[in-house]
Backbone as a ProteinNet text record, in pm:
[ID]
protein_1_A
[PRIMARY]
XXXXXXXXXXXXXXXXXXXXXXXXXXXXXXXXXXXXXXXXXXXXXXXX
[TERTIARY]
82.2	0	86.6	187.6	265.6	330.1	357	432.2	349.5	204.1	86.7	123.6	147	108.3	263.7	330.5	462.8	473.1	437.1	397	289.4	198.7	79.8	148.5	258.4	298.9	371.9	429.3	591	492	358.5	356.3	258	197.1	156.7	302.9	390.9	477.9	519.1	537.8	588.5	474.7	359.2	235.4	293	294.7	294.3	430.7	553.3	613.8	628.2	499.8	475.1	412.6	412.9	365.5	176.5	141.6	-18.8	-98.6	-51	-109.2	-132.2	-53.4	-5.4	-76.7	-106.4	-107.2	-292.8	-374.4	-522.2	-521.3	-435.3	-433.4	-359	-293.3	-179.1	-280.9	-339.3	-426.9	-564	-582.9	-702.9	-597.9	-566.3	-433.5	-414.5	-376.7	-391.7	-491.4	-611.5	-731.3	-768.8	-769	-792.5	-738	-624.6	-499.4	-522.9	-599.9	-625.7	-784	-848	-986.3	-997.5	-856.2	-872.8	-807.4	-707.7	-649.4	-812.5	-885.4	-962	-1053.2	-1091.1	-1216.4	-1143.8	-1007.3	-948.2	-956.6	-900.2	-910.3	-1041.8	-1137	-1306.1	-1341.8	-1288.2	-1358	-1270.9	-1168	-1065.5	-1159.3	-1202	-1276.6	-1399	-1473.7	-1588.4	-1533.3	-1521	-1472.7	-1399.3	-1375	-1369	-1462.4
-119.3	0	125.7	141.4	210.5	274.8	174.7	143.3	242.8	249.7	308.1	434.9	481.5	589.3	655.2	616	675.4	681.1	618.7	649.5	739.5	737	868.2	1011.2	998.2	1118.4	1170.2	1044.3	1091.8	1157.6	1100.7	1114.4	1291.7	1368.4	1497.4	1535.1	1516.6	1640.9	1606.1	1548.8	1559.2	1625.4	1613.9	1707	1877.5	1864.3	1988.3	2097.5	1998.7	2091.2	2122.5	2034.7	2126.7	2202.2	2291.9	2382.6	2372.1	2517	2526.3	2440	2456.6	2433	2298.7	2231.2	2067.8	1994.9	2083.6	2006.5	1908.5	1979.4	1931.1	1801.6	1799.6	1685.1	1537.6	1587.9	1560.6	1463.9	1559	1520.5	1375.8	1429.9	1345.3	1195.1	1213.7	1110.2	1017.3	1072.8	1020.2	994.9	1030.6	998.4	871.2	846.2	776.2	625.6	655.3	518.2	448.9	572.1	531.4	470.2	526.8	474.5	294.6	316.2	154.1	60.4	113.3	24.7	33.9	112.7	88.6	5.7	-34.9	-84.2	-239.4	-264.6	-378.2	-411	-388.4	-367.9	-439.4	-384.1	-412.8	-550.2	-567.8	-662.8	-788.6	-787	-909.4	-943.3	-837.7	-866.4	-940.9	-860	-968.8	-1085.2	-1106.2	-1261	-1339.2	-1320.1	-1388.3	-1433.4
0	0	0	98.7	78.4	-76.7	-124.2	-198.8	-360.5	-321	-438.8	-410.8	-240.1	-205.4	-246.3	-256.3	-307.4	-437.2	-491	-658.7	-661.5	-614	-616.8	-611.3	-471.5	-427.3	-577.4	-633.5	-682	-834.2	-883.2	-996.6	-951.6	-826	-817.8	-784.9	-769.8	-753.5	-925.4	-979.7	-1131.3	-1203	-1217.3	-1228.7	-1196.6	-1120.6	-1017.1	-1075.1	-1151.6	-1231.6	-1348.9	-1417.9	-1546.6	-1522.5	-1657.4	-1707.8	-1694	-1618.7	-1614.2	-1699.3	-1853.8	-1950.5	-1962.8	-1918.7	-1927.5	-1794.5	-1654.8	-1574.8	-1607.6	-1653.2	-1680.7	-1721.4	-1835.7	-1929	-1836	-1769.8	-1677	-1573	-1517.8	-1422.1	-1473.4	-1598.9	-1635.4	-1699.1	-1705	-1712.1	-1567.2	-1492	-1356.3	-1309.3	-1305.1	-1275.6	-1343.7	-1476.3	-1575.3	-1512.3	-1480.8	-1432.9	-1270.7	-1199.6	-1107.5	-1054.5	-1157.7	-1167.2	-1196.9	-1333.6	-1366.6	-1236.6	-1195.5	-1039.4	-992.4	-972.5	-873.2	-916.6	-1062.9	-1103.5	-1105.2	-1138.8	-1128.1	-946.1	-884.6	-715.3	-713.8	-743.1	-691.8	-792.4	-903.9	-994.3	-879.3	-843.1	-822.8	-666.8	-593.8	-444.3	-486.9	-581.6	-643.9	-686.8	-775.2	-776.7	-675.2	-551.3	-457.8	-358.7
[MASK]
++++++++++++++++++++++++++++++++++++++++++++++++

């Protein structure tokens, strides 16, 4: 778990030094990646 949360951290501070313009796209990007961990996460608990 740790281990997500340090990749979470590491990928908003790399966010965080682009450019304004970049960070949106940036963001929906990350959202996108973390939605699927989460929909994978929940499909693998159901099937148990």
């Amino acid at each position: 778990m740790s281990d997500k949360l340090e990749e979470l951290e590491a990928e908003l501070a790399r966010i965080a030094q682009l450019d304004l313009a970049e960070q949106p796209a940036a963001f929906a990007s990350l959202r996108e990646k973390l939605e699927a961990q989460l929909n994978s996460a929940s499909d693998e608990a159901a099937e148990q």
